[in-house]
C-alpha positions as CSV (number, residue, x, y, z in Angstrom):
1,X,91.8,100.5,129.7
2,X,93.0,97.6,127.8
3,X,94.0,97.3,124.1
4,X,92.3,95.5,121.6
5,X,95.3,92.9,121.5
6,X,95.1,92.4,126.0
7,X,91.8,91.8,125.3
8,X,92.0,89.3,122.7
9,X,94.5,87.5,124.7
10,X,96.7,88.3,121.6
11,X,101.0,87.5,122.6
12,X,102.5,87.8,119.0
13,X,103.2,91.3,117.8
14,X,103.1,93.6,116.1
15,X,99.7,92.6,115.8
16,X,97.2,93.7,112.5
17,X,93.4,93.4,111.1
18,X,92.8,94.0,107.8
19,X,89.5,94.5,105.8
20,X,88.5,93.0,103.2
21,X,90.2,94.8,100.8
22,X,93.4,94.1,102.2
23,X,93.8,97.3,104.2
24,X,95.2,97.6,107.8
25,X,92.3,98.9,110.0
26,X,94.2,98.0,113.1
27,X,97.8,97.9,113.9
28,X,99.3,97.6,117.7
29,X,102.9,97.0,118.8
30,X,104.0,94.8,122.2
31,X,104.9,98.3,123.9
32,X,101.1,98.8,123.9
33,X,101.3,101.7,121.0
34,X,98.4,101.6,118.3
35,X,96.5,103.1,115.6
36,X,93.3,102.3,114.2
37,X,92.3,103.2,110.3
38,X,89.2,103.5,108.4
39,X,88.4,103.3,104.9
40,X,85.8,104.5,101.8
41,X,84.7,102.8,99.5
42,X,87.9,103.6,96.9
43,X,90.3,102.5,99.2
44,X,91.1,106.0,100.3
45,X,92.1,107.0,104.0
46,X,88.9,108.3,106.2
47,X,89.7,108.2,109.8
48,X,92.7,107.7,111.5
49,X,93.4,107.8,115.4
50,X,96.2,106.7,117.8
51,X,97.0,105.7,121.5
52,X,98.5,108.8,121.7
53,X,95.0,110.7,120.9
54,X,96.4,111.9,117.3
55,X,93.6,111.7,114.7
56,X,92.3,113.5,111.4
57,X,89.1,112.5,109.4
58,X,88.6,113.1,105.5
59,X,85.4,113.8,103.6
60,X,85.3,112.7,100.0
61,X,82.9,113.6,97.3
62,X,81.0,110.9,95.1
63,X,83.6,110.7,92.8
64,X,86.2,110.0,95.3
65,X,88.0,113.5,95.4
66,X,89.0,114.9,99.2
67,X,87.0,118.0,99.7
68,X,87.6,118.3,103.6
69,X,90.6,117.4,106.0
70,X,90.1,117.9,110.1
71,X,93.3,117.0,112.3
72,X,93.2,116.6,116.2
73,X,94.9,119.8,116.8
74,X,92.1,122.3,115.3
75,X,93.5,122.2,112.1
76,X,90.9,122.0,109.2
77,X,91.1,122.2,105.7
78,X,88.5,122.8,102.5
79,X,89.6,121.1,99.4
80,X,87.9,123.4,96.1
81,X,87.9,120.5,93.1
């Protein structure tokens, strides 16, 4: 499978995207290594994954505050606010 850099025919690195607040959603090195990040509406850290098939995923309430972590090895975690 090819990374989102091989198939953008990308040959500078490390190579980013960024949303449109400024945050890195994307980030892949020239060894082929990269992680991919999504964001709420505060800014806040959502989703994260990795070549290496590392992730975690936050839940937020409406006010912004974490109420839920899950990581990639089982782990999960309830936030009382």
């Amino acid at each position: 499978m090819k990374t989102k850099a091989q198939e953008l025919g990308i040959t500078e690195f490390p190579y980013y995207e960024y949303d449109n607040k400024g945050n890195v959603t994307y980030y892949e090195t020239s060894c082929g290594y990269w992680s991919k990040t999504e964001f709420d509406k505060y800014g806040d850290e959502t989703y994260w994954e990795n070549s290496y098939g590392s992730w975690y995923k936050s839940e937020q309430d409406d006010k912004g505050n974490v109420t839920y972590y899950e990581y990639s090895d089982g782990t999960k975690q309830y936030v009382i606010t």
